[in-house]
Structures are given as structure tokens and as C-alpha cells.
N, CA, C and O atoms as a DFTB+ gen file, in Angstrom:
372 C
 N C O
     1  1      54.398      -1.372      32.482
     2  2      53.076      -1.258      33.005
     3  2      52.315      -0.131      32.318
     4  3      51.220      -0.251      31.768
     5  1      53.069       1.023      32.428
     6  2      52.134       1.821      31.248
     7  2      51.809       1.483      29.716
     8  3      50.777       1.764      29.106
     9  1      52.955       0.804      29.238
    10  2      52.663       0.757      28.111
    11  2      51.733      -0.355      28.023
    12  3      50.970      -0.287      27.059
    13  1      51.603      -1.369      28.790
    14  2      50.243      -2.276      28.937
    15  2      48.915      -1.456      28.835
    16  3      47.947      -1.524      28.077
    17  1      49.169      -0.838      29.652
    18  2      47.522       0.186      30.048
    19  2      47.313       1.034      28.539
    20  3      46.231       1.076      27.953
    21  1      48.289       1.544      28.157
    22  2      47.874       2.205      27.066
    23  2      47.867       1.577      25.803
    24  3      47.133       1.862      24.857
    25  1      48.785       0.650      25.854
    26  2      47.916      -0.266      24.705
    27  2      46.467      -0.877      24.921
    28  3      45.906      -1.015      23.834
    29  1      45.772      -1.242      25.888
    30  2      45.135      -1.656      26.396
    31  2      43.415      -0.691      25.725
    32  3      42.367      -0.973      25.144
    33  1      44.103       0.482      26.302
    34  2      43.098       2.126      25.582
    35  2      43.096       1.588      24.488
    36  3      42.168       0.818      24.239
    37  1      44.270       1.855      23.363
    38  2      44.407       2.099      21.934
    39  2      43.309       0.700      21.487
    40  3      42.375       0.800      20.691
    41  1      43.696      -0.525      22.197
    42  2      42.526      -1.293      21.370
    43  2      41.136      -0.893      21.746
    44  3      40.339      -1.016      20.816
    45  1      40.644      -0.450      22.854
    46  2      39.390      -0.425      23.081
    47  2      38.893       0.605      21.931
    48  3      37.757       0.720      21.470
    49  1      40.081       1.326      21.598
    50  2      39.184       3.093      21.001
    51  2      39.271       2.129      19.475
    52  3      38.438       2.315      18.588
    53  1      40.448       1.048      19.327
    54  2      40.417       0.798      18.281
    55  2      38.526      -0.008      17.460
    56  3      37.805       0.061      16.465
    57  1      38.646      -0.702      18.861
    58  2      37.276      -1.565      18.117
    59  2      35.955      -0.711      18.498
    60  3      34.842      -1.182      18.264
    61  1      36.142       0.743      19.177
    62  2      34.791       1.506      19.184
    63  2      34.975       1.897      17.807
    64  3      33.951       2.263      17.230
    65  1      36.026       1.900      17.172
    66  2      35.806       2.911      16.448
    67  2      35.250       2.183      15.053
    68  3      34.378       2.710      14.361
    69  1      35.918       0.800      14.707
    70  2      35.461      -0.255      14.126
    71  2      33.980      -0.874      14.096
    72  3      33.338      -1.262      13.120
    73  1      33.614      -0.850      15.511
    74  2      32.483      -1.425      15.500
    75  2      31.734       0.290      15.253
    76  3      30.793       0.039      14.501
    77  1      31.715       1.622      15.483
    78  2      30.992       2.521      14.732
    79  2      31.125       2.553      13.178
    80  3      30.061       2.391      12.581
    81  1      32.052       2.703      12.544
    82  2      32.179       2.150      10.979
    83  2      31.247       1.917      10.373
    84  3      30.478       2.563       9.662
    85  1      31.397       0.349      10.877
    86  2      30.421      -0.572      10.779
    87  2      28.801      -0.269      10.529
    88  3      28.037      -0.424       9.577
    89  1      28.682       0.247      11.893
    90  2      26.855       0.919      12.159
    91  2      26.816       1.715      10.902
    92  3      26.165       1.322       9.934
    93  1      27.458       2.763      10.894
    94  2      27.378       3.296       9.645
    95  2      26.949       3.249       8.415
    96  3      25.886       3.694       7.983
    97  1      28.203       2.432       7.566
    98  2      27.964       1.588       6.989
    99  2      26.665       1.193       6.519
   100  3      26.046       1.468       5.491
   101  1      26.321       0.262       7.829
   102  2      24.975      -0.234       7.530
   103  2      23.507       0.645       7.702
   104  3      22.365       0.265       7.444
   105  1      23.945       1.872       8.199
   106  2      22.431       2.743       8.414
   107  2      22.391       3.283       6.549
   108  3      21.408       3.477       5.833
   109  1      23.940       3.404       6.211
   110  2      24.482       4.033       4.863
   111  2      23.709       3.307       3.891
   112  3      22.963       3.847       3.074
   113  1      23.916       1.996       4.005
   114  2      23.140       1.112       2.981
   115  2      21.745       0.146       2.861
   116  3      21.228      -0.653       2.081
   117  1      21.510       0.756       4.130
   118  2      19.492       0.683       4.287
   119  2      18.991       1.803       3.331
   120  3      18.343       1.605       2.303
   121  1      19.541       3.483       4.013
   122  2      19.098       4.252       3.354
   123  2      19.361       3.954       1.729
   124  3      18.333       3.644       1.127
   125  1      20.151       3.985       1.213
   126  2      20.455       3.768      -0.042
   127  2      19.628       2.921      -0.733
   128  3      19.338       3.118      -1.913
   129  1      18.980       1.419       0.311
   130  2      18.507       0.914      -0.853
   131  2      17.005       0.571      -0.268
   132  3      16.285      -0.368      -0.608
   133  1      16.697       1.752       0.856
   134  2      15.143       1.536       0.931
   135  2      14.472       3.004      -0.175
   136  3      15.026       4.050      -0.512
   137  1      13.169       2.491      -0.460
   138  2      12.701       3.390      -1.286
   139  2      12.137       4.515      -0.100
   140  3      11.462       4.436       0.927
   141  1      12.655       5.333      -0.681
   142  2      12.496       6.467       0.340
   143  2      11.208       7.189       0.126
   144  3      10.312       7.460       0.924
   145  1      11.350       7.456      -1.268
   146  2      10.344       8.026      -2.575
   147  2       8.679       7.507      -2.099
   148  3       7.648       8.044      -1.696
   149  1       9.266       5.858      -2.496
   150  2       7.826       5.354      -2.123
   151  2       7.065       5.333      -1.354
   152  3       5.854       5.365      -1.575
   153  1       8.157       5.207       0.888
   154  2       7.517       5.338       1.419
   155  2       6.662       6.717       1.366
   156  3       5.514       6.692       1.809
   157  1       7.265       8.079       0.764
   158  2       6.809       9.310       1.145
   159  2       5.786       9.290       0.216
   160  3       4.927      10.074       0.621
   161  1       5.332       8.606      -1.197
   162  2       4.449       8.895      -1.924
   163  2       3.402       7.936      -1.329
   164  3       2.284       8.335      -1.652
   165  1       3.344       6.758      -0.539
   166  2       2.609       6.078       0.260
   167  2       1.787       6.967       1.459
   168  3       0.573       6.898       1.654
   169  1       2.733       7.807       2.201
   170  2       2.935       8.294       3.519
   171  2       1.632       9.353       3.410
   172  3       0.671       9.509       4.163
   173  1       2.072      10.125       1.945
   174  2       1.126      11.365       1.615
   175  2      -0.274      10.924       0.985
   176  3      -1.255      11.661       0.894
   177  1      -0.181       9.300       0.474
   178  2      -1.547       9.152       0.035
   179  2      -2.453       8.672       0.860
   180  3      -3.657       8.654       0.607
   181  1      -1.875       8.206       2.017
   182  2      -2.799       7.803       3.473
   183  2      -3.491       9.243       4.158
   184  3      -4.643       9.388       4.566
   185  1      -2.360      10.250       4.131
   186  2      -2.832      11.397       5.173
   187  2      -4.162      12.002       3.850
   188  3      -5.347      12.245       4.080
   189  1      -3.427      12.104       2.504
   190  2      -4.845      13.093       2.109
   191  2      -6.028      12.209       1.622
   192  3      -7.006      12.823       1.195
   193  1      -6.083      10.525       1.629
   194  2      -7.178      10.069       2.126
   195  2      -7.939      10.151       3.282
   196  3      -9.151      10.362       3.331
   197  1      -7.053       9.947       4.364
   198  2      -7.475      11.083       5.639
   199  2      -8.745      12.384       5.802
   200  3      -9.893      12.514       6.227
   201  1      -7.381      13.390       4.988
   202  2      -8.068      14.397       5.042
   203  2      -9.796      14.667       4.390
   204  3     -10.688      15.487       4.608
   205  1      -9.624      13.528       3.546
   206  2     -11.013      13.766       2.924
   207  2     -11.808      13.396       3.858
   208  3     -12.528      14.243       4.386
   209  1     -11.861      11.850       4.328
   210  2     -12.828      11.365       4.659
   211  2     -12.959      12.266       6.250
   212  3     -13.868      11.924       7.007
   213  1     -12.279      13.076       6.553
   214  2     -12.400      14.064       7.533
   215  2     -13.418      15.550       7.306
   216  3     -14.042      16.186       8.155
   217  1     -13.248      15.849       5.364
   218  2     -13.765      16.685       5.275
   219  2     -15.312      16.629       4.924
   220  3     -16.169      17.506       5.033
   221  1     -15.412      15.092       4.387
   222  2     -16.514      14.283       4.387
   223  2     -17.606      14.144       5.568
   224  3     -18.836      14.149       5.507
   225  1     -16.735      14.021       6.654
   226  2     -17.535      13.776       7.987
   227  2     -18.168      15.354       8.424
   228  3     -19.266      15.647       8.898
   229  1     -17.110      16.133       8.087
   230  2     -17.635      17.576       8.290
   231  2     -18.701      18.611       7.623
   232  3     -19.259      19.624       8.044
   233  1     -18.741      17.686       6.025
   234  2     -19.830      18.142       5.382
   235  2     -20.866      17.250       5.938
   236  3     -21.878      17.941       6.064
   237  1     -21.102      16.006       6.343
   238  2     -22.291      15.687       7.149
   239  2     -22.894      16.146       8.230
   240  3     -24.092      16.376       8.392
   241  1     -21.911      16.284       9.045
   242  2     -22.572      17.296      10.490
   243  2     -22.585      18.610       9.772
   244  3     -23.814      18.672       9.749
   245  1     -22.173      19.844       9.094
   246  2     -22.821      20.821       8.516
   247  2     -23.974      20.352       8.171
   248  3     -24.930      20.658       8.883
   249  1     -24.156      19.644       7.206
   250  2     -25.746      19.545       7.093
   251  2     -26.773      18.936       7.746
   252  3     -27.945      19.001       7.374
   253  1     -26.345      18.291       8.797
   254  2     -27.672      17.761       9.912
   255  2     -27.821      18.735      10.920
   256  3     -28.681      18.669      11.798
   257  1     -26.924      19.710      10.792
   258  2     -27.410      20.699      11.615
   259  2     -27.982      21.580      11.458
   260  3     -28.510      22.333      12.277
   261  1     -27.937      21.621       9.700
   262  2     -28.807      22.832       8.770
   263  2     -30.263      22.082       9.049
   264  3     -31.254      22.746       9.350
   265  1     -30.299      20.648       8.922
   266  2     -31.901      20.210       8.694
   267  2     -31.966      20.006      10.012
   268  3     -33.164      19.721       9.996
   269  1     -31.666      19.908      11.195
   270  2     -32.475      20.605      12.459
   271  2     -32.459      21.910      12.945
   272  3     -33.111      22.041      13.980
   273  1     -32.001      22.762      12.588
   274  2     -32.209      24.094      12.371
   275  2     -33.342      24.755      11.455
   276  3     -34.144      25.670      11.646
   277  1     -33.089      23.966      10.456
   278  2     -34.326      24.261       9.427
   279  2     -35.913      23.747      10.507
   280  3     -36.914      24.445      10.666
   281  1     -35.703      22.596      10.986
   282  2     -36.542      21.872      11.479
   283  2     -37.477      23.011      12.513
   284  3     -38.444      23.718      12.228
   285  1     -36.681      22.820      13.876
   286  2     -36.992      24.169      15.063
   287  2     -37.341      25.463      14.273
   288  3     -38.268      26.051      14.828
   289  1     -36.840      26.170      13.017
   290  2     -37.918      27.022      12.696
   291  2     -39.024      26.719      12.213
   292  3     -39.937      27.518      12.424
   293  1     -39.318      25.492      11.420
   294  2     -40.419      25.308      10.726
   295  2     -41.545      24.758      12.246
   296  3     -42.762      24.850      12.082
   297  1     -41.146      24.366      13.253
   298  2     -41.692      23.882      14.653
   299  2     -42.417      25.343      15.354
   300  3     -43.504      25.388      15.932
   301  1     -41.427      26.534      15.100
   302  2     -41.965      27.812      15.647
   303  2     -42.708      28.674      14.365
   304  3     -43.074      29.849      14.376
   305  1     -42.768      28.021      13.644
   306  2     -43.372      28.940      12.345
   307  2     -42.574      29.989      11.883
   308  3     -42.917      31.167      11.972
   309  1     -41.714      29.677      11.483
   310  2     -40.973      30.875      10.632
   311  2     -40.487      29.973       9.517
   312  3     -40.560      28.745       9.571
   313  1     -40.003      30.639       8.536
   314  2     -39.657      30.223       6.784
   315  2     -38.120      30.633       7.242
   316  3     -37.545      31.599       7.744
   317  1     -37.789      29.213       6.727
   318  2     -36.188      28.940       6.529
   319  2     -35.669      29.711       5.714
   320  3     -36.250      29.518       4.647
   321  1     -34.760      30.627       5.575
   322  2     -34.438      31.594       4.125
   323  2     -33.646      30.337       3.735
   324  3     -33.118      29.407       4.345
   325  1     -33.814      30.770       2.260
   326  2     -32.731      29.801       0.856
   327  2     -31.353      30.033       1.054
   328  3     -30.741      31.092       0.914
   329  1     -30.872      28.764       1.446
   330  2     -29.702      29.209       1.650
   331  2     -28.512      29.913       0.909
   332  3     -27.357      30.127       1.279
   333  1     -29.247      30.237      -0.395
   334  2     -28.239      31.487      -1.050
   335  2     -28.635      32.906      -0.643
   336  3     -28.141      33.911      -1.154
   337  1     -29.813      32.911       0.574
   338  2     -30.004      34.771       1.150
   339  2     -29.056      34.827       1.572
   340  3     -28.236      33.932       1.777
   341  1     -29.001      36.246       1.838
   342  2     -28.209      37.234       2.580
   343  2     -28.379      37.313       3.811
   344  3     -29.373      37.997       4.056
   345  1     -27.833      36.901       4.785
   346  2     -28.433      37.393       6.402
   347  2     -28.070      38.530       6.750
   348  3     -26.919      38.914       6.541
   349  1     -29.429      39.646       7.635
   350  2     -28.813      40.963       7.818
   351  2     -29.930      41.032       8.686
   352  3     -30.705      40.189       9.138
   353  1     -29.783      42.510       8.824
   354  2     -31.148      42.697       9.690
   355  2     -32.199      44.428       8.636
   356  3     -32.716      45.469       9.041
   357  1     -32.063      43.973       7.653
   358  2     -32.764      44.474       6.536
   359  2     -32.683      46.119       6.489
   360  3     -33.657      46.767       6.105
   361  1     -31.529      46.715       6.880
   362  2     -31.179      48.093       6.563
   363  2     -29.747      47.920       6.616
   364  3     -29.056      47.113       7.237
   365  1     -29.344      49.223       5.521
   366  2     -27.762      49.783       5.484
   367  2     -27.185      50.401       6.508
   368  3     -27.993      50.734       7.375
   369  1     -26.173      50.651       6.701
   370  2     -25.231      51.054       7.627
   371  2     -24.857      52.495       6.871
   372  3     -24.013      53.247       7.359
């Protein structure tokens, strides 16, 4: 009776251990023969297309906010400085 029961173990551990192998194995030889390379040179050309058309959207709202800004001063009468001035309040420290 014991030795039933424990043979009984030995196959179960036998075919966990068989059927893990196995998995192995096969995770072993996906990796091996998926392009890994490609997905990552794919992966990185989506995100920094991304990033542009992100930095794109951000140079548009910068500048519609410069030309209603520009706008509301030219509405109260004041002159827009060029946007290469200096902003200060016209003395040194």
C-alpha cells in the first residue's frame, strides 16, 4: 500500500515535471525565433512618432495663445513687444 501511494507521487511529479519541460521548451523557441529586434525597432518608431505629433500639438497651443495675448493687448492699446525682447521691468538690480 505504500509503495502504491508513492509510486503514485513519483508519476504525478514525473509528468509535472515533463509537462514543465515542455512549456519551456516552447517559451525557449518563440523567443528564439520571434524578432525581438524588430518588434523593439517598430515599438520605438511608434512612441517617437508619438512624441512629435505631441510636440506638434504643443507648438500650436503655444502659439494661439501668443496671438490672443497679442490680441487683448492690441484691444487695450498697448504694443506687443517682439518676441525676441527682454521682459523686465526696465532697471538693474
Amino acid at each position: 500500500m505504500i509503495h502504491g501511494a508513492l509510486l503514485g507521487k513519483a508519476a504525478g511529479t514525473l509528468v509535472t515535471g515533463v509537462v514543465g519541460a515542455a512549456a519551456y521548451n516552447s517559451v525557449r523557441w518563440a523567443v528564439r525565433n520571434t524578432p525581438v529586434r524588430e518588434i523593439a525597432v517598430t515599438a520605438t518608431a511608434v512612441g517617437l512618432r508619438g512624441a512629435r505629433k505631441a510636440e506638434e500639438g504643443a507648438e500650436n497651443v503655444r502659439l494661439a495663445a501668443a496671438d490672443i495675448v497679442a490680441e487683448a493687448r492690441e484691444r487695450i492699446g498697448e504694443d506687443a513687444p517682439p518676441p525676441s525682447h527682454p521682459v523686465g521691468h526696465g532697471h538693474t538690480h
